[in-house]
C-alpha positions in Angstrom: 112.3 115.5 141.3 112.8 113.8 138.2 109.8 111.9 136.5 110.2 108.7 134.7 109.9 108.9 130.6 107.8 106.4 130.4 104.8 108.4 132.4 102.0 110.1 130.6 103.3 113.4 129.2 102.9 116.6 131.0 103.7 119.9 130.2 104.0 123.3 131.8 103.7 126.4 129.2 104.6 129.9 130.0 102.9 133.5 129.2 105.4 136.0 128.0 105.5 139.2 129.3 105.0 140.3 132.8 106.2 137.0 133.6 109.2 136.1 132.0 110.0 139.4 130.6 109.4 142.8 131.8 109.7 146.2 130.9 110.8 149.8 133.5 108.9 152.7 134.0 105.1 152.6 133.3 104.4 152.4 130.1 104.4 149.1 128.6 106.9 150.2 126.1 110.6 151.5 126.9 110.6 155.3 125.3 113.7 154.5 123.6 112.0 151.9 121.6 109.2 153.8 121.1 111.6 156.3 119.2 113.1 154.0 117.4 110.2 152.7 116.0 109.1 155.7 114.5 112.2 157.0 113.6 113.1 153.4 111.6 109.9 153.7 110.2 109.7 157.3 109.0 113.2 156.4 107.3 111.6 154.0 105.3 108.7 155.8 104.2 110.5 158.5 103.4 112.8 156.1 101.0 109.6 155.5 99.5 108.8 159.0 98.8 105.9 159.0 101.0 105.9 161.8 103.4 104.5 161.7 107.3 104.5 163.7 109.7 106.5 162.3 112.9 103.8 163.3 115.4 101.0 161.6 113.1 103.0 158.3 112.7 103.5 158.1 116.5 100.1 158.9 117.1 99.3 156.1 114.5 101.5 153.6 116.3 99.5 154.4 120.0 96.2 153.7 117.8 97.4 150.0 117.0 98.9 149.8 120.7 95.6 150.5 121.8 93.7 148.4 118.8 96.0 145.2 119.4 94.7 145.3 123.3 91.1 145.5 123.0 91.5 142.7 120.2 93.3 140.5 122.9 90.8 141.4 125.5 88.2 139.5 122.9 90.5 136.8 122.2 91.5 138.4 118.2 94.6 139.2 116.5 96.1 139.8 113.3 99.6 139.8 112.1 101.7 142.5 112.5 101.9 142.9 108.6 98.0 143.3 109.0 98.0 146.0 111.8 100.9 148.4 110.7 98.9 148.4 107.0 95.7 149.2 109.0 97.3 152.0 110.6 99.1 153.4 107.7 95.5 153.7 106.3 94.9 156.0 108.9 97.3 158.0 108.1 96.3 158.0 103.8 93.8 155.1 102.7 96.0 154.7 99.7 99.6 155.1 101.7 99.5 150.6 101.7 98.7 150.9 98.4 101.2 152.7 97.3 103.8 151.5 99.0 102.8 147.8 98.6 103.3 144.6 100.3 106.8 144.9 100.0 106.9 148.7 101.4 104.5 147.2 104.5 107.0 144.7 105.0 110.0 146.8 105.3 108.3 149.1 108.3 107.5 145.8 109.7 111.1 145.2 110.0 111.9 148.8 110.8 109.5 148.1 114.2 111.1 144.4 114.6 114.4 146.1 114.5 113.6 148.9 117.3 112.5 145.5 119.5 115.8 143.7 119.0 117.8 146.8 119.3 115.8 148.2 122.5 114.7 144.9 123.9 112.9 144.2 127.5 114.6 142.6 130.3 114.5 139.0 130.5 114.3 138.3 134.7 117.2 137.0 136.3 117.0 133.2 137.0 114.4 132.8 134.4 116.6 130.3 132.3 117.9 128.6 135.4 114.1 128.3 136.1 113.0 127.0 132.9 115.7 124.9 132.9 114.8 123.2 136.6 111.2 122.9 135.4 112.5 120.9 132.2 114.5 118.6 134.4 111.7 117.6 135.8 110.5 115.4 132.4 107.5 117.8 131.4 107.3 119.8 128.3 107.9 123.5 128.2 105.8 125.9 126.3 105.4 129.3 125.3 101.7 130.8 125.3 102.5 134.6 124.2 100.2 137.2 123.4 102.1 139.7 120.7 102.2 143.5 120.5 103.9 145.2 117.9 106.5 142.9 117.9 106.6 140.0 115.1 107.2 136.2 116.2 110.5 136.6 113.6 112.1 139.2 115.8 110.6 137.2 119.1 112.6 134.6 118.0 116.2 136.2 117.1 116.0 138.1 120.4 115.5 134.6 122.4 118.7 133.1 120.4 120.6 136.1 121.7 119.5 135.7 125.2 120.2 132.0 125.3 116.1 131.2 125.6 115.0 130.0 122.2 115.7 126.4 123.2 114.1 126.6 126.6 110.7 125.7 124.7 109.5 123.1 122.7 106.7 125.1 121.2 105.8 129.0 120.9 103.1 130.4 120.1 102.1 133.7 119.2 98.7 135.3 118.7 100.1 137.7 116.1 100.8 133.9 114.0 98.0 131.9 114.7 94.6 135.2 114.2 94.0 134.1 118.0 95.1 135.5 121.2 94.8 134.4 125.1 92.2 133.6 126.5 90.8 131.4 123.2 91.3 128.0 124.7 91.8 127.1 121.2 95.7 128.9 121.6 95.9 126.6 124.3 94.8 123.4 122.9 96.7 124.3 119.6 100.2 124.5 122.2 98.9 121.3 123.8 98.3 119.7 120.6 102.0 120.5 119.7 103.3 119.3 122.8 101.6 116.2 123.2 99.7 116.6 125.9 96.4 116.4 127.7 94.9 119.7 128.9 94.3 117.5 132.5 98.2 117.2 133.0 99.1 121.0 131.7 99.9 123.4 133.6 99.9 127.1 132.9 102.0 130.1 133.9 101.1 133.9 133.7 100.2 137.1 135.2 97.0 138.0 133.5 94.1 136.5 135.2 91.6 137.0 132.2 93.9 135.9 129.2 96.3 133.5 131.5 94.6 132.2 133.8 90.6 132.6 132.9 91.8 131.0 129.6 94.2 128.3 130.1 91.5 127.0 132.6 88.4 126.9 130.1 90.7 125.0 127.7 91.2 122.5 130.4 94.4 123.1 132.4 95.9 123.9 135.8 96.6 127.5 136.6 99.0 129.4 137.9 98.9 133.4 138.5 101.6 135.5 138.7 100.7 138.3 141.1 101.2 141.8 140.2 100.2 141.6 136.2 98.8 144.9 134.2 94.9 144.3 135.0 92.8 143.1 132.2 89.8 145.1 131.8 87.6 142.4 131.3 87.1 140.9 134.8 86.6 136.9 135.6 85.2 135.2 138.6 87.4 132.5 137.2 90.0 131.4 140.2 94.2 130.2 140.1 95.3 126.7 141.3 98.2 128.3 142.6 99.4 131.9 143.0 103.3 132.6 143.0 104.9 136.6 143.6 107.5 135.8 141.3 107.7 133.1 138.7 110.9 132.0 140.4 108.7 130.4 143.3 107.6 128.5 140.5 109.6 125.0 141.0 107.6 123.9 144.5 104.7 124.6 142.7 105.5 122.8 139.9 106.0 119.7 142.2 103.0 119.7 144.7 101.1 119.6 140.8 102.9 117.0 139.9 102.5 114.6 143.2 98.8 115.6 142.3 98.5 113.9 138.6 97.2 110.4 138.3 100.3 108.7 137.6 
């Protein structure tokens, strides 16, 4: 069902994980990363003559986890820059001090590097899908709401996995000191793309950052059943529900046949 260029622009943007990308077992990490991250880490403190116990630095690391949540859950973040150098303070108050912006910046890239080395799974048919949605003349979007992962490594795992050019615009909460459900991460993607938040359309599994937000900035919803609970609950309903993102594409239509044209 291709749309004529010449209509008003519309645009479909996508959460991130739990709907594009996922991750086995139950924790929302994969323990091989969660290894690696330390261990990448430790190696580079240690080549900064700083010394840290392994079981303190991974108990550091399940602080942020934890920290970076509950900031979501009120709409916050910081970069990732910002949260490693708050938990290294936990560790020593002077341990960011000492190792300086630089030394920050290296276990930043120690923790990028366990991501892109012990990535999540991308579902199957996901390109296909955001491919099929493209066809269909509307902008595509990324809406993502960032762990301890940087936008950097986001963004040389996607050109690995063929979906960096799938979207027009990402956006990050670690990036922009915002995270889902601010509308203003939604307008600011809107914005970018061109588009009206009365012909946008969003996608995710989180009914208090996804779809809670995306509807108070203006747009149409979609939930992805089965997403991690948010513990902040919302009255707030979906436009449409889906099992899987790819039932997305007959959803995708019936809210296009309902736009003003």
């Amino acid at each position: 069902m291709l749309r004529s260029v010449s209509s008003p622009s519309t645009a479909v943007t996508f959460d991130l994980w739990g709907t594009l990308i996922f991750e086995f077992g139950t924790k929302p990490n994969s323990i091989k990363r969660r290894q690696l991250r330390a261990d990448y880490s430790l190696d580079v403190l240690t080549g900064l003559g700083e010394s840290v116990e392994h079981s303190n630095f991974v108990a550091v690391l399940n602080t942020i986890s934890e920290d970076i949540i509950a900031a979501h859950d009120e709409a916050r973040d910081s970069s990732l820059a910002e949260w490693i150098e708050s938990g290294l303070a936990l560790i020593d108050r002077d341990l960011p001090k000492r190792i300086g912006g630089s030394g920050v910046t290296a276990v930043v890239d120690a923790i990028d590097r366990s991501f892109i080395e012990s990535p999540p799974t991308l579902l199957d048919g996901s390109l296909d899908l955001l491919e099929r949605v493209r066809d269909r003349g509307v902008h595509v979007g990324l809406i993502s709401n960032a762990g301890l992962t940087s936008s950097k490594a986001f963004r040389v795992w996607f050109e690995q996995i063929g979906l960096l050019d799938k979207f027009e615009y990402m956006a990050f909460s670690n990036d922009l000191a915002m995270a889902k459900p601010a509308k203003q991460i939604f307008e600011l993607a809107l914005n970018a793309l061109e588009t009206r938040p009365a012909r946008a359309l969003h996608v995710g599994d989180n009914m208090h950052a996804d779809v809670a937000g995306a509807a108070a900035a203006g747009m149409s919803t979609v939930w992805v059943r089965g997403g991690i609970e948010s513990s902040t609950p919302t009255q707030t309903k979906p436009d449409y529900a889906v099992d899987s993102v790819l039932e997305l594409i007959p959803v995708v239509d019936r809210w296009l046949d309902s736009l003003e044209k």
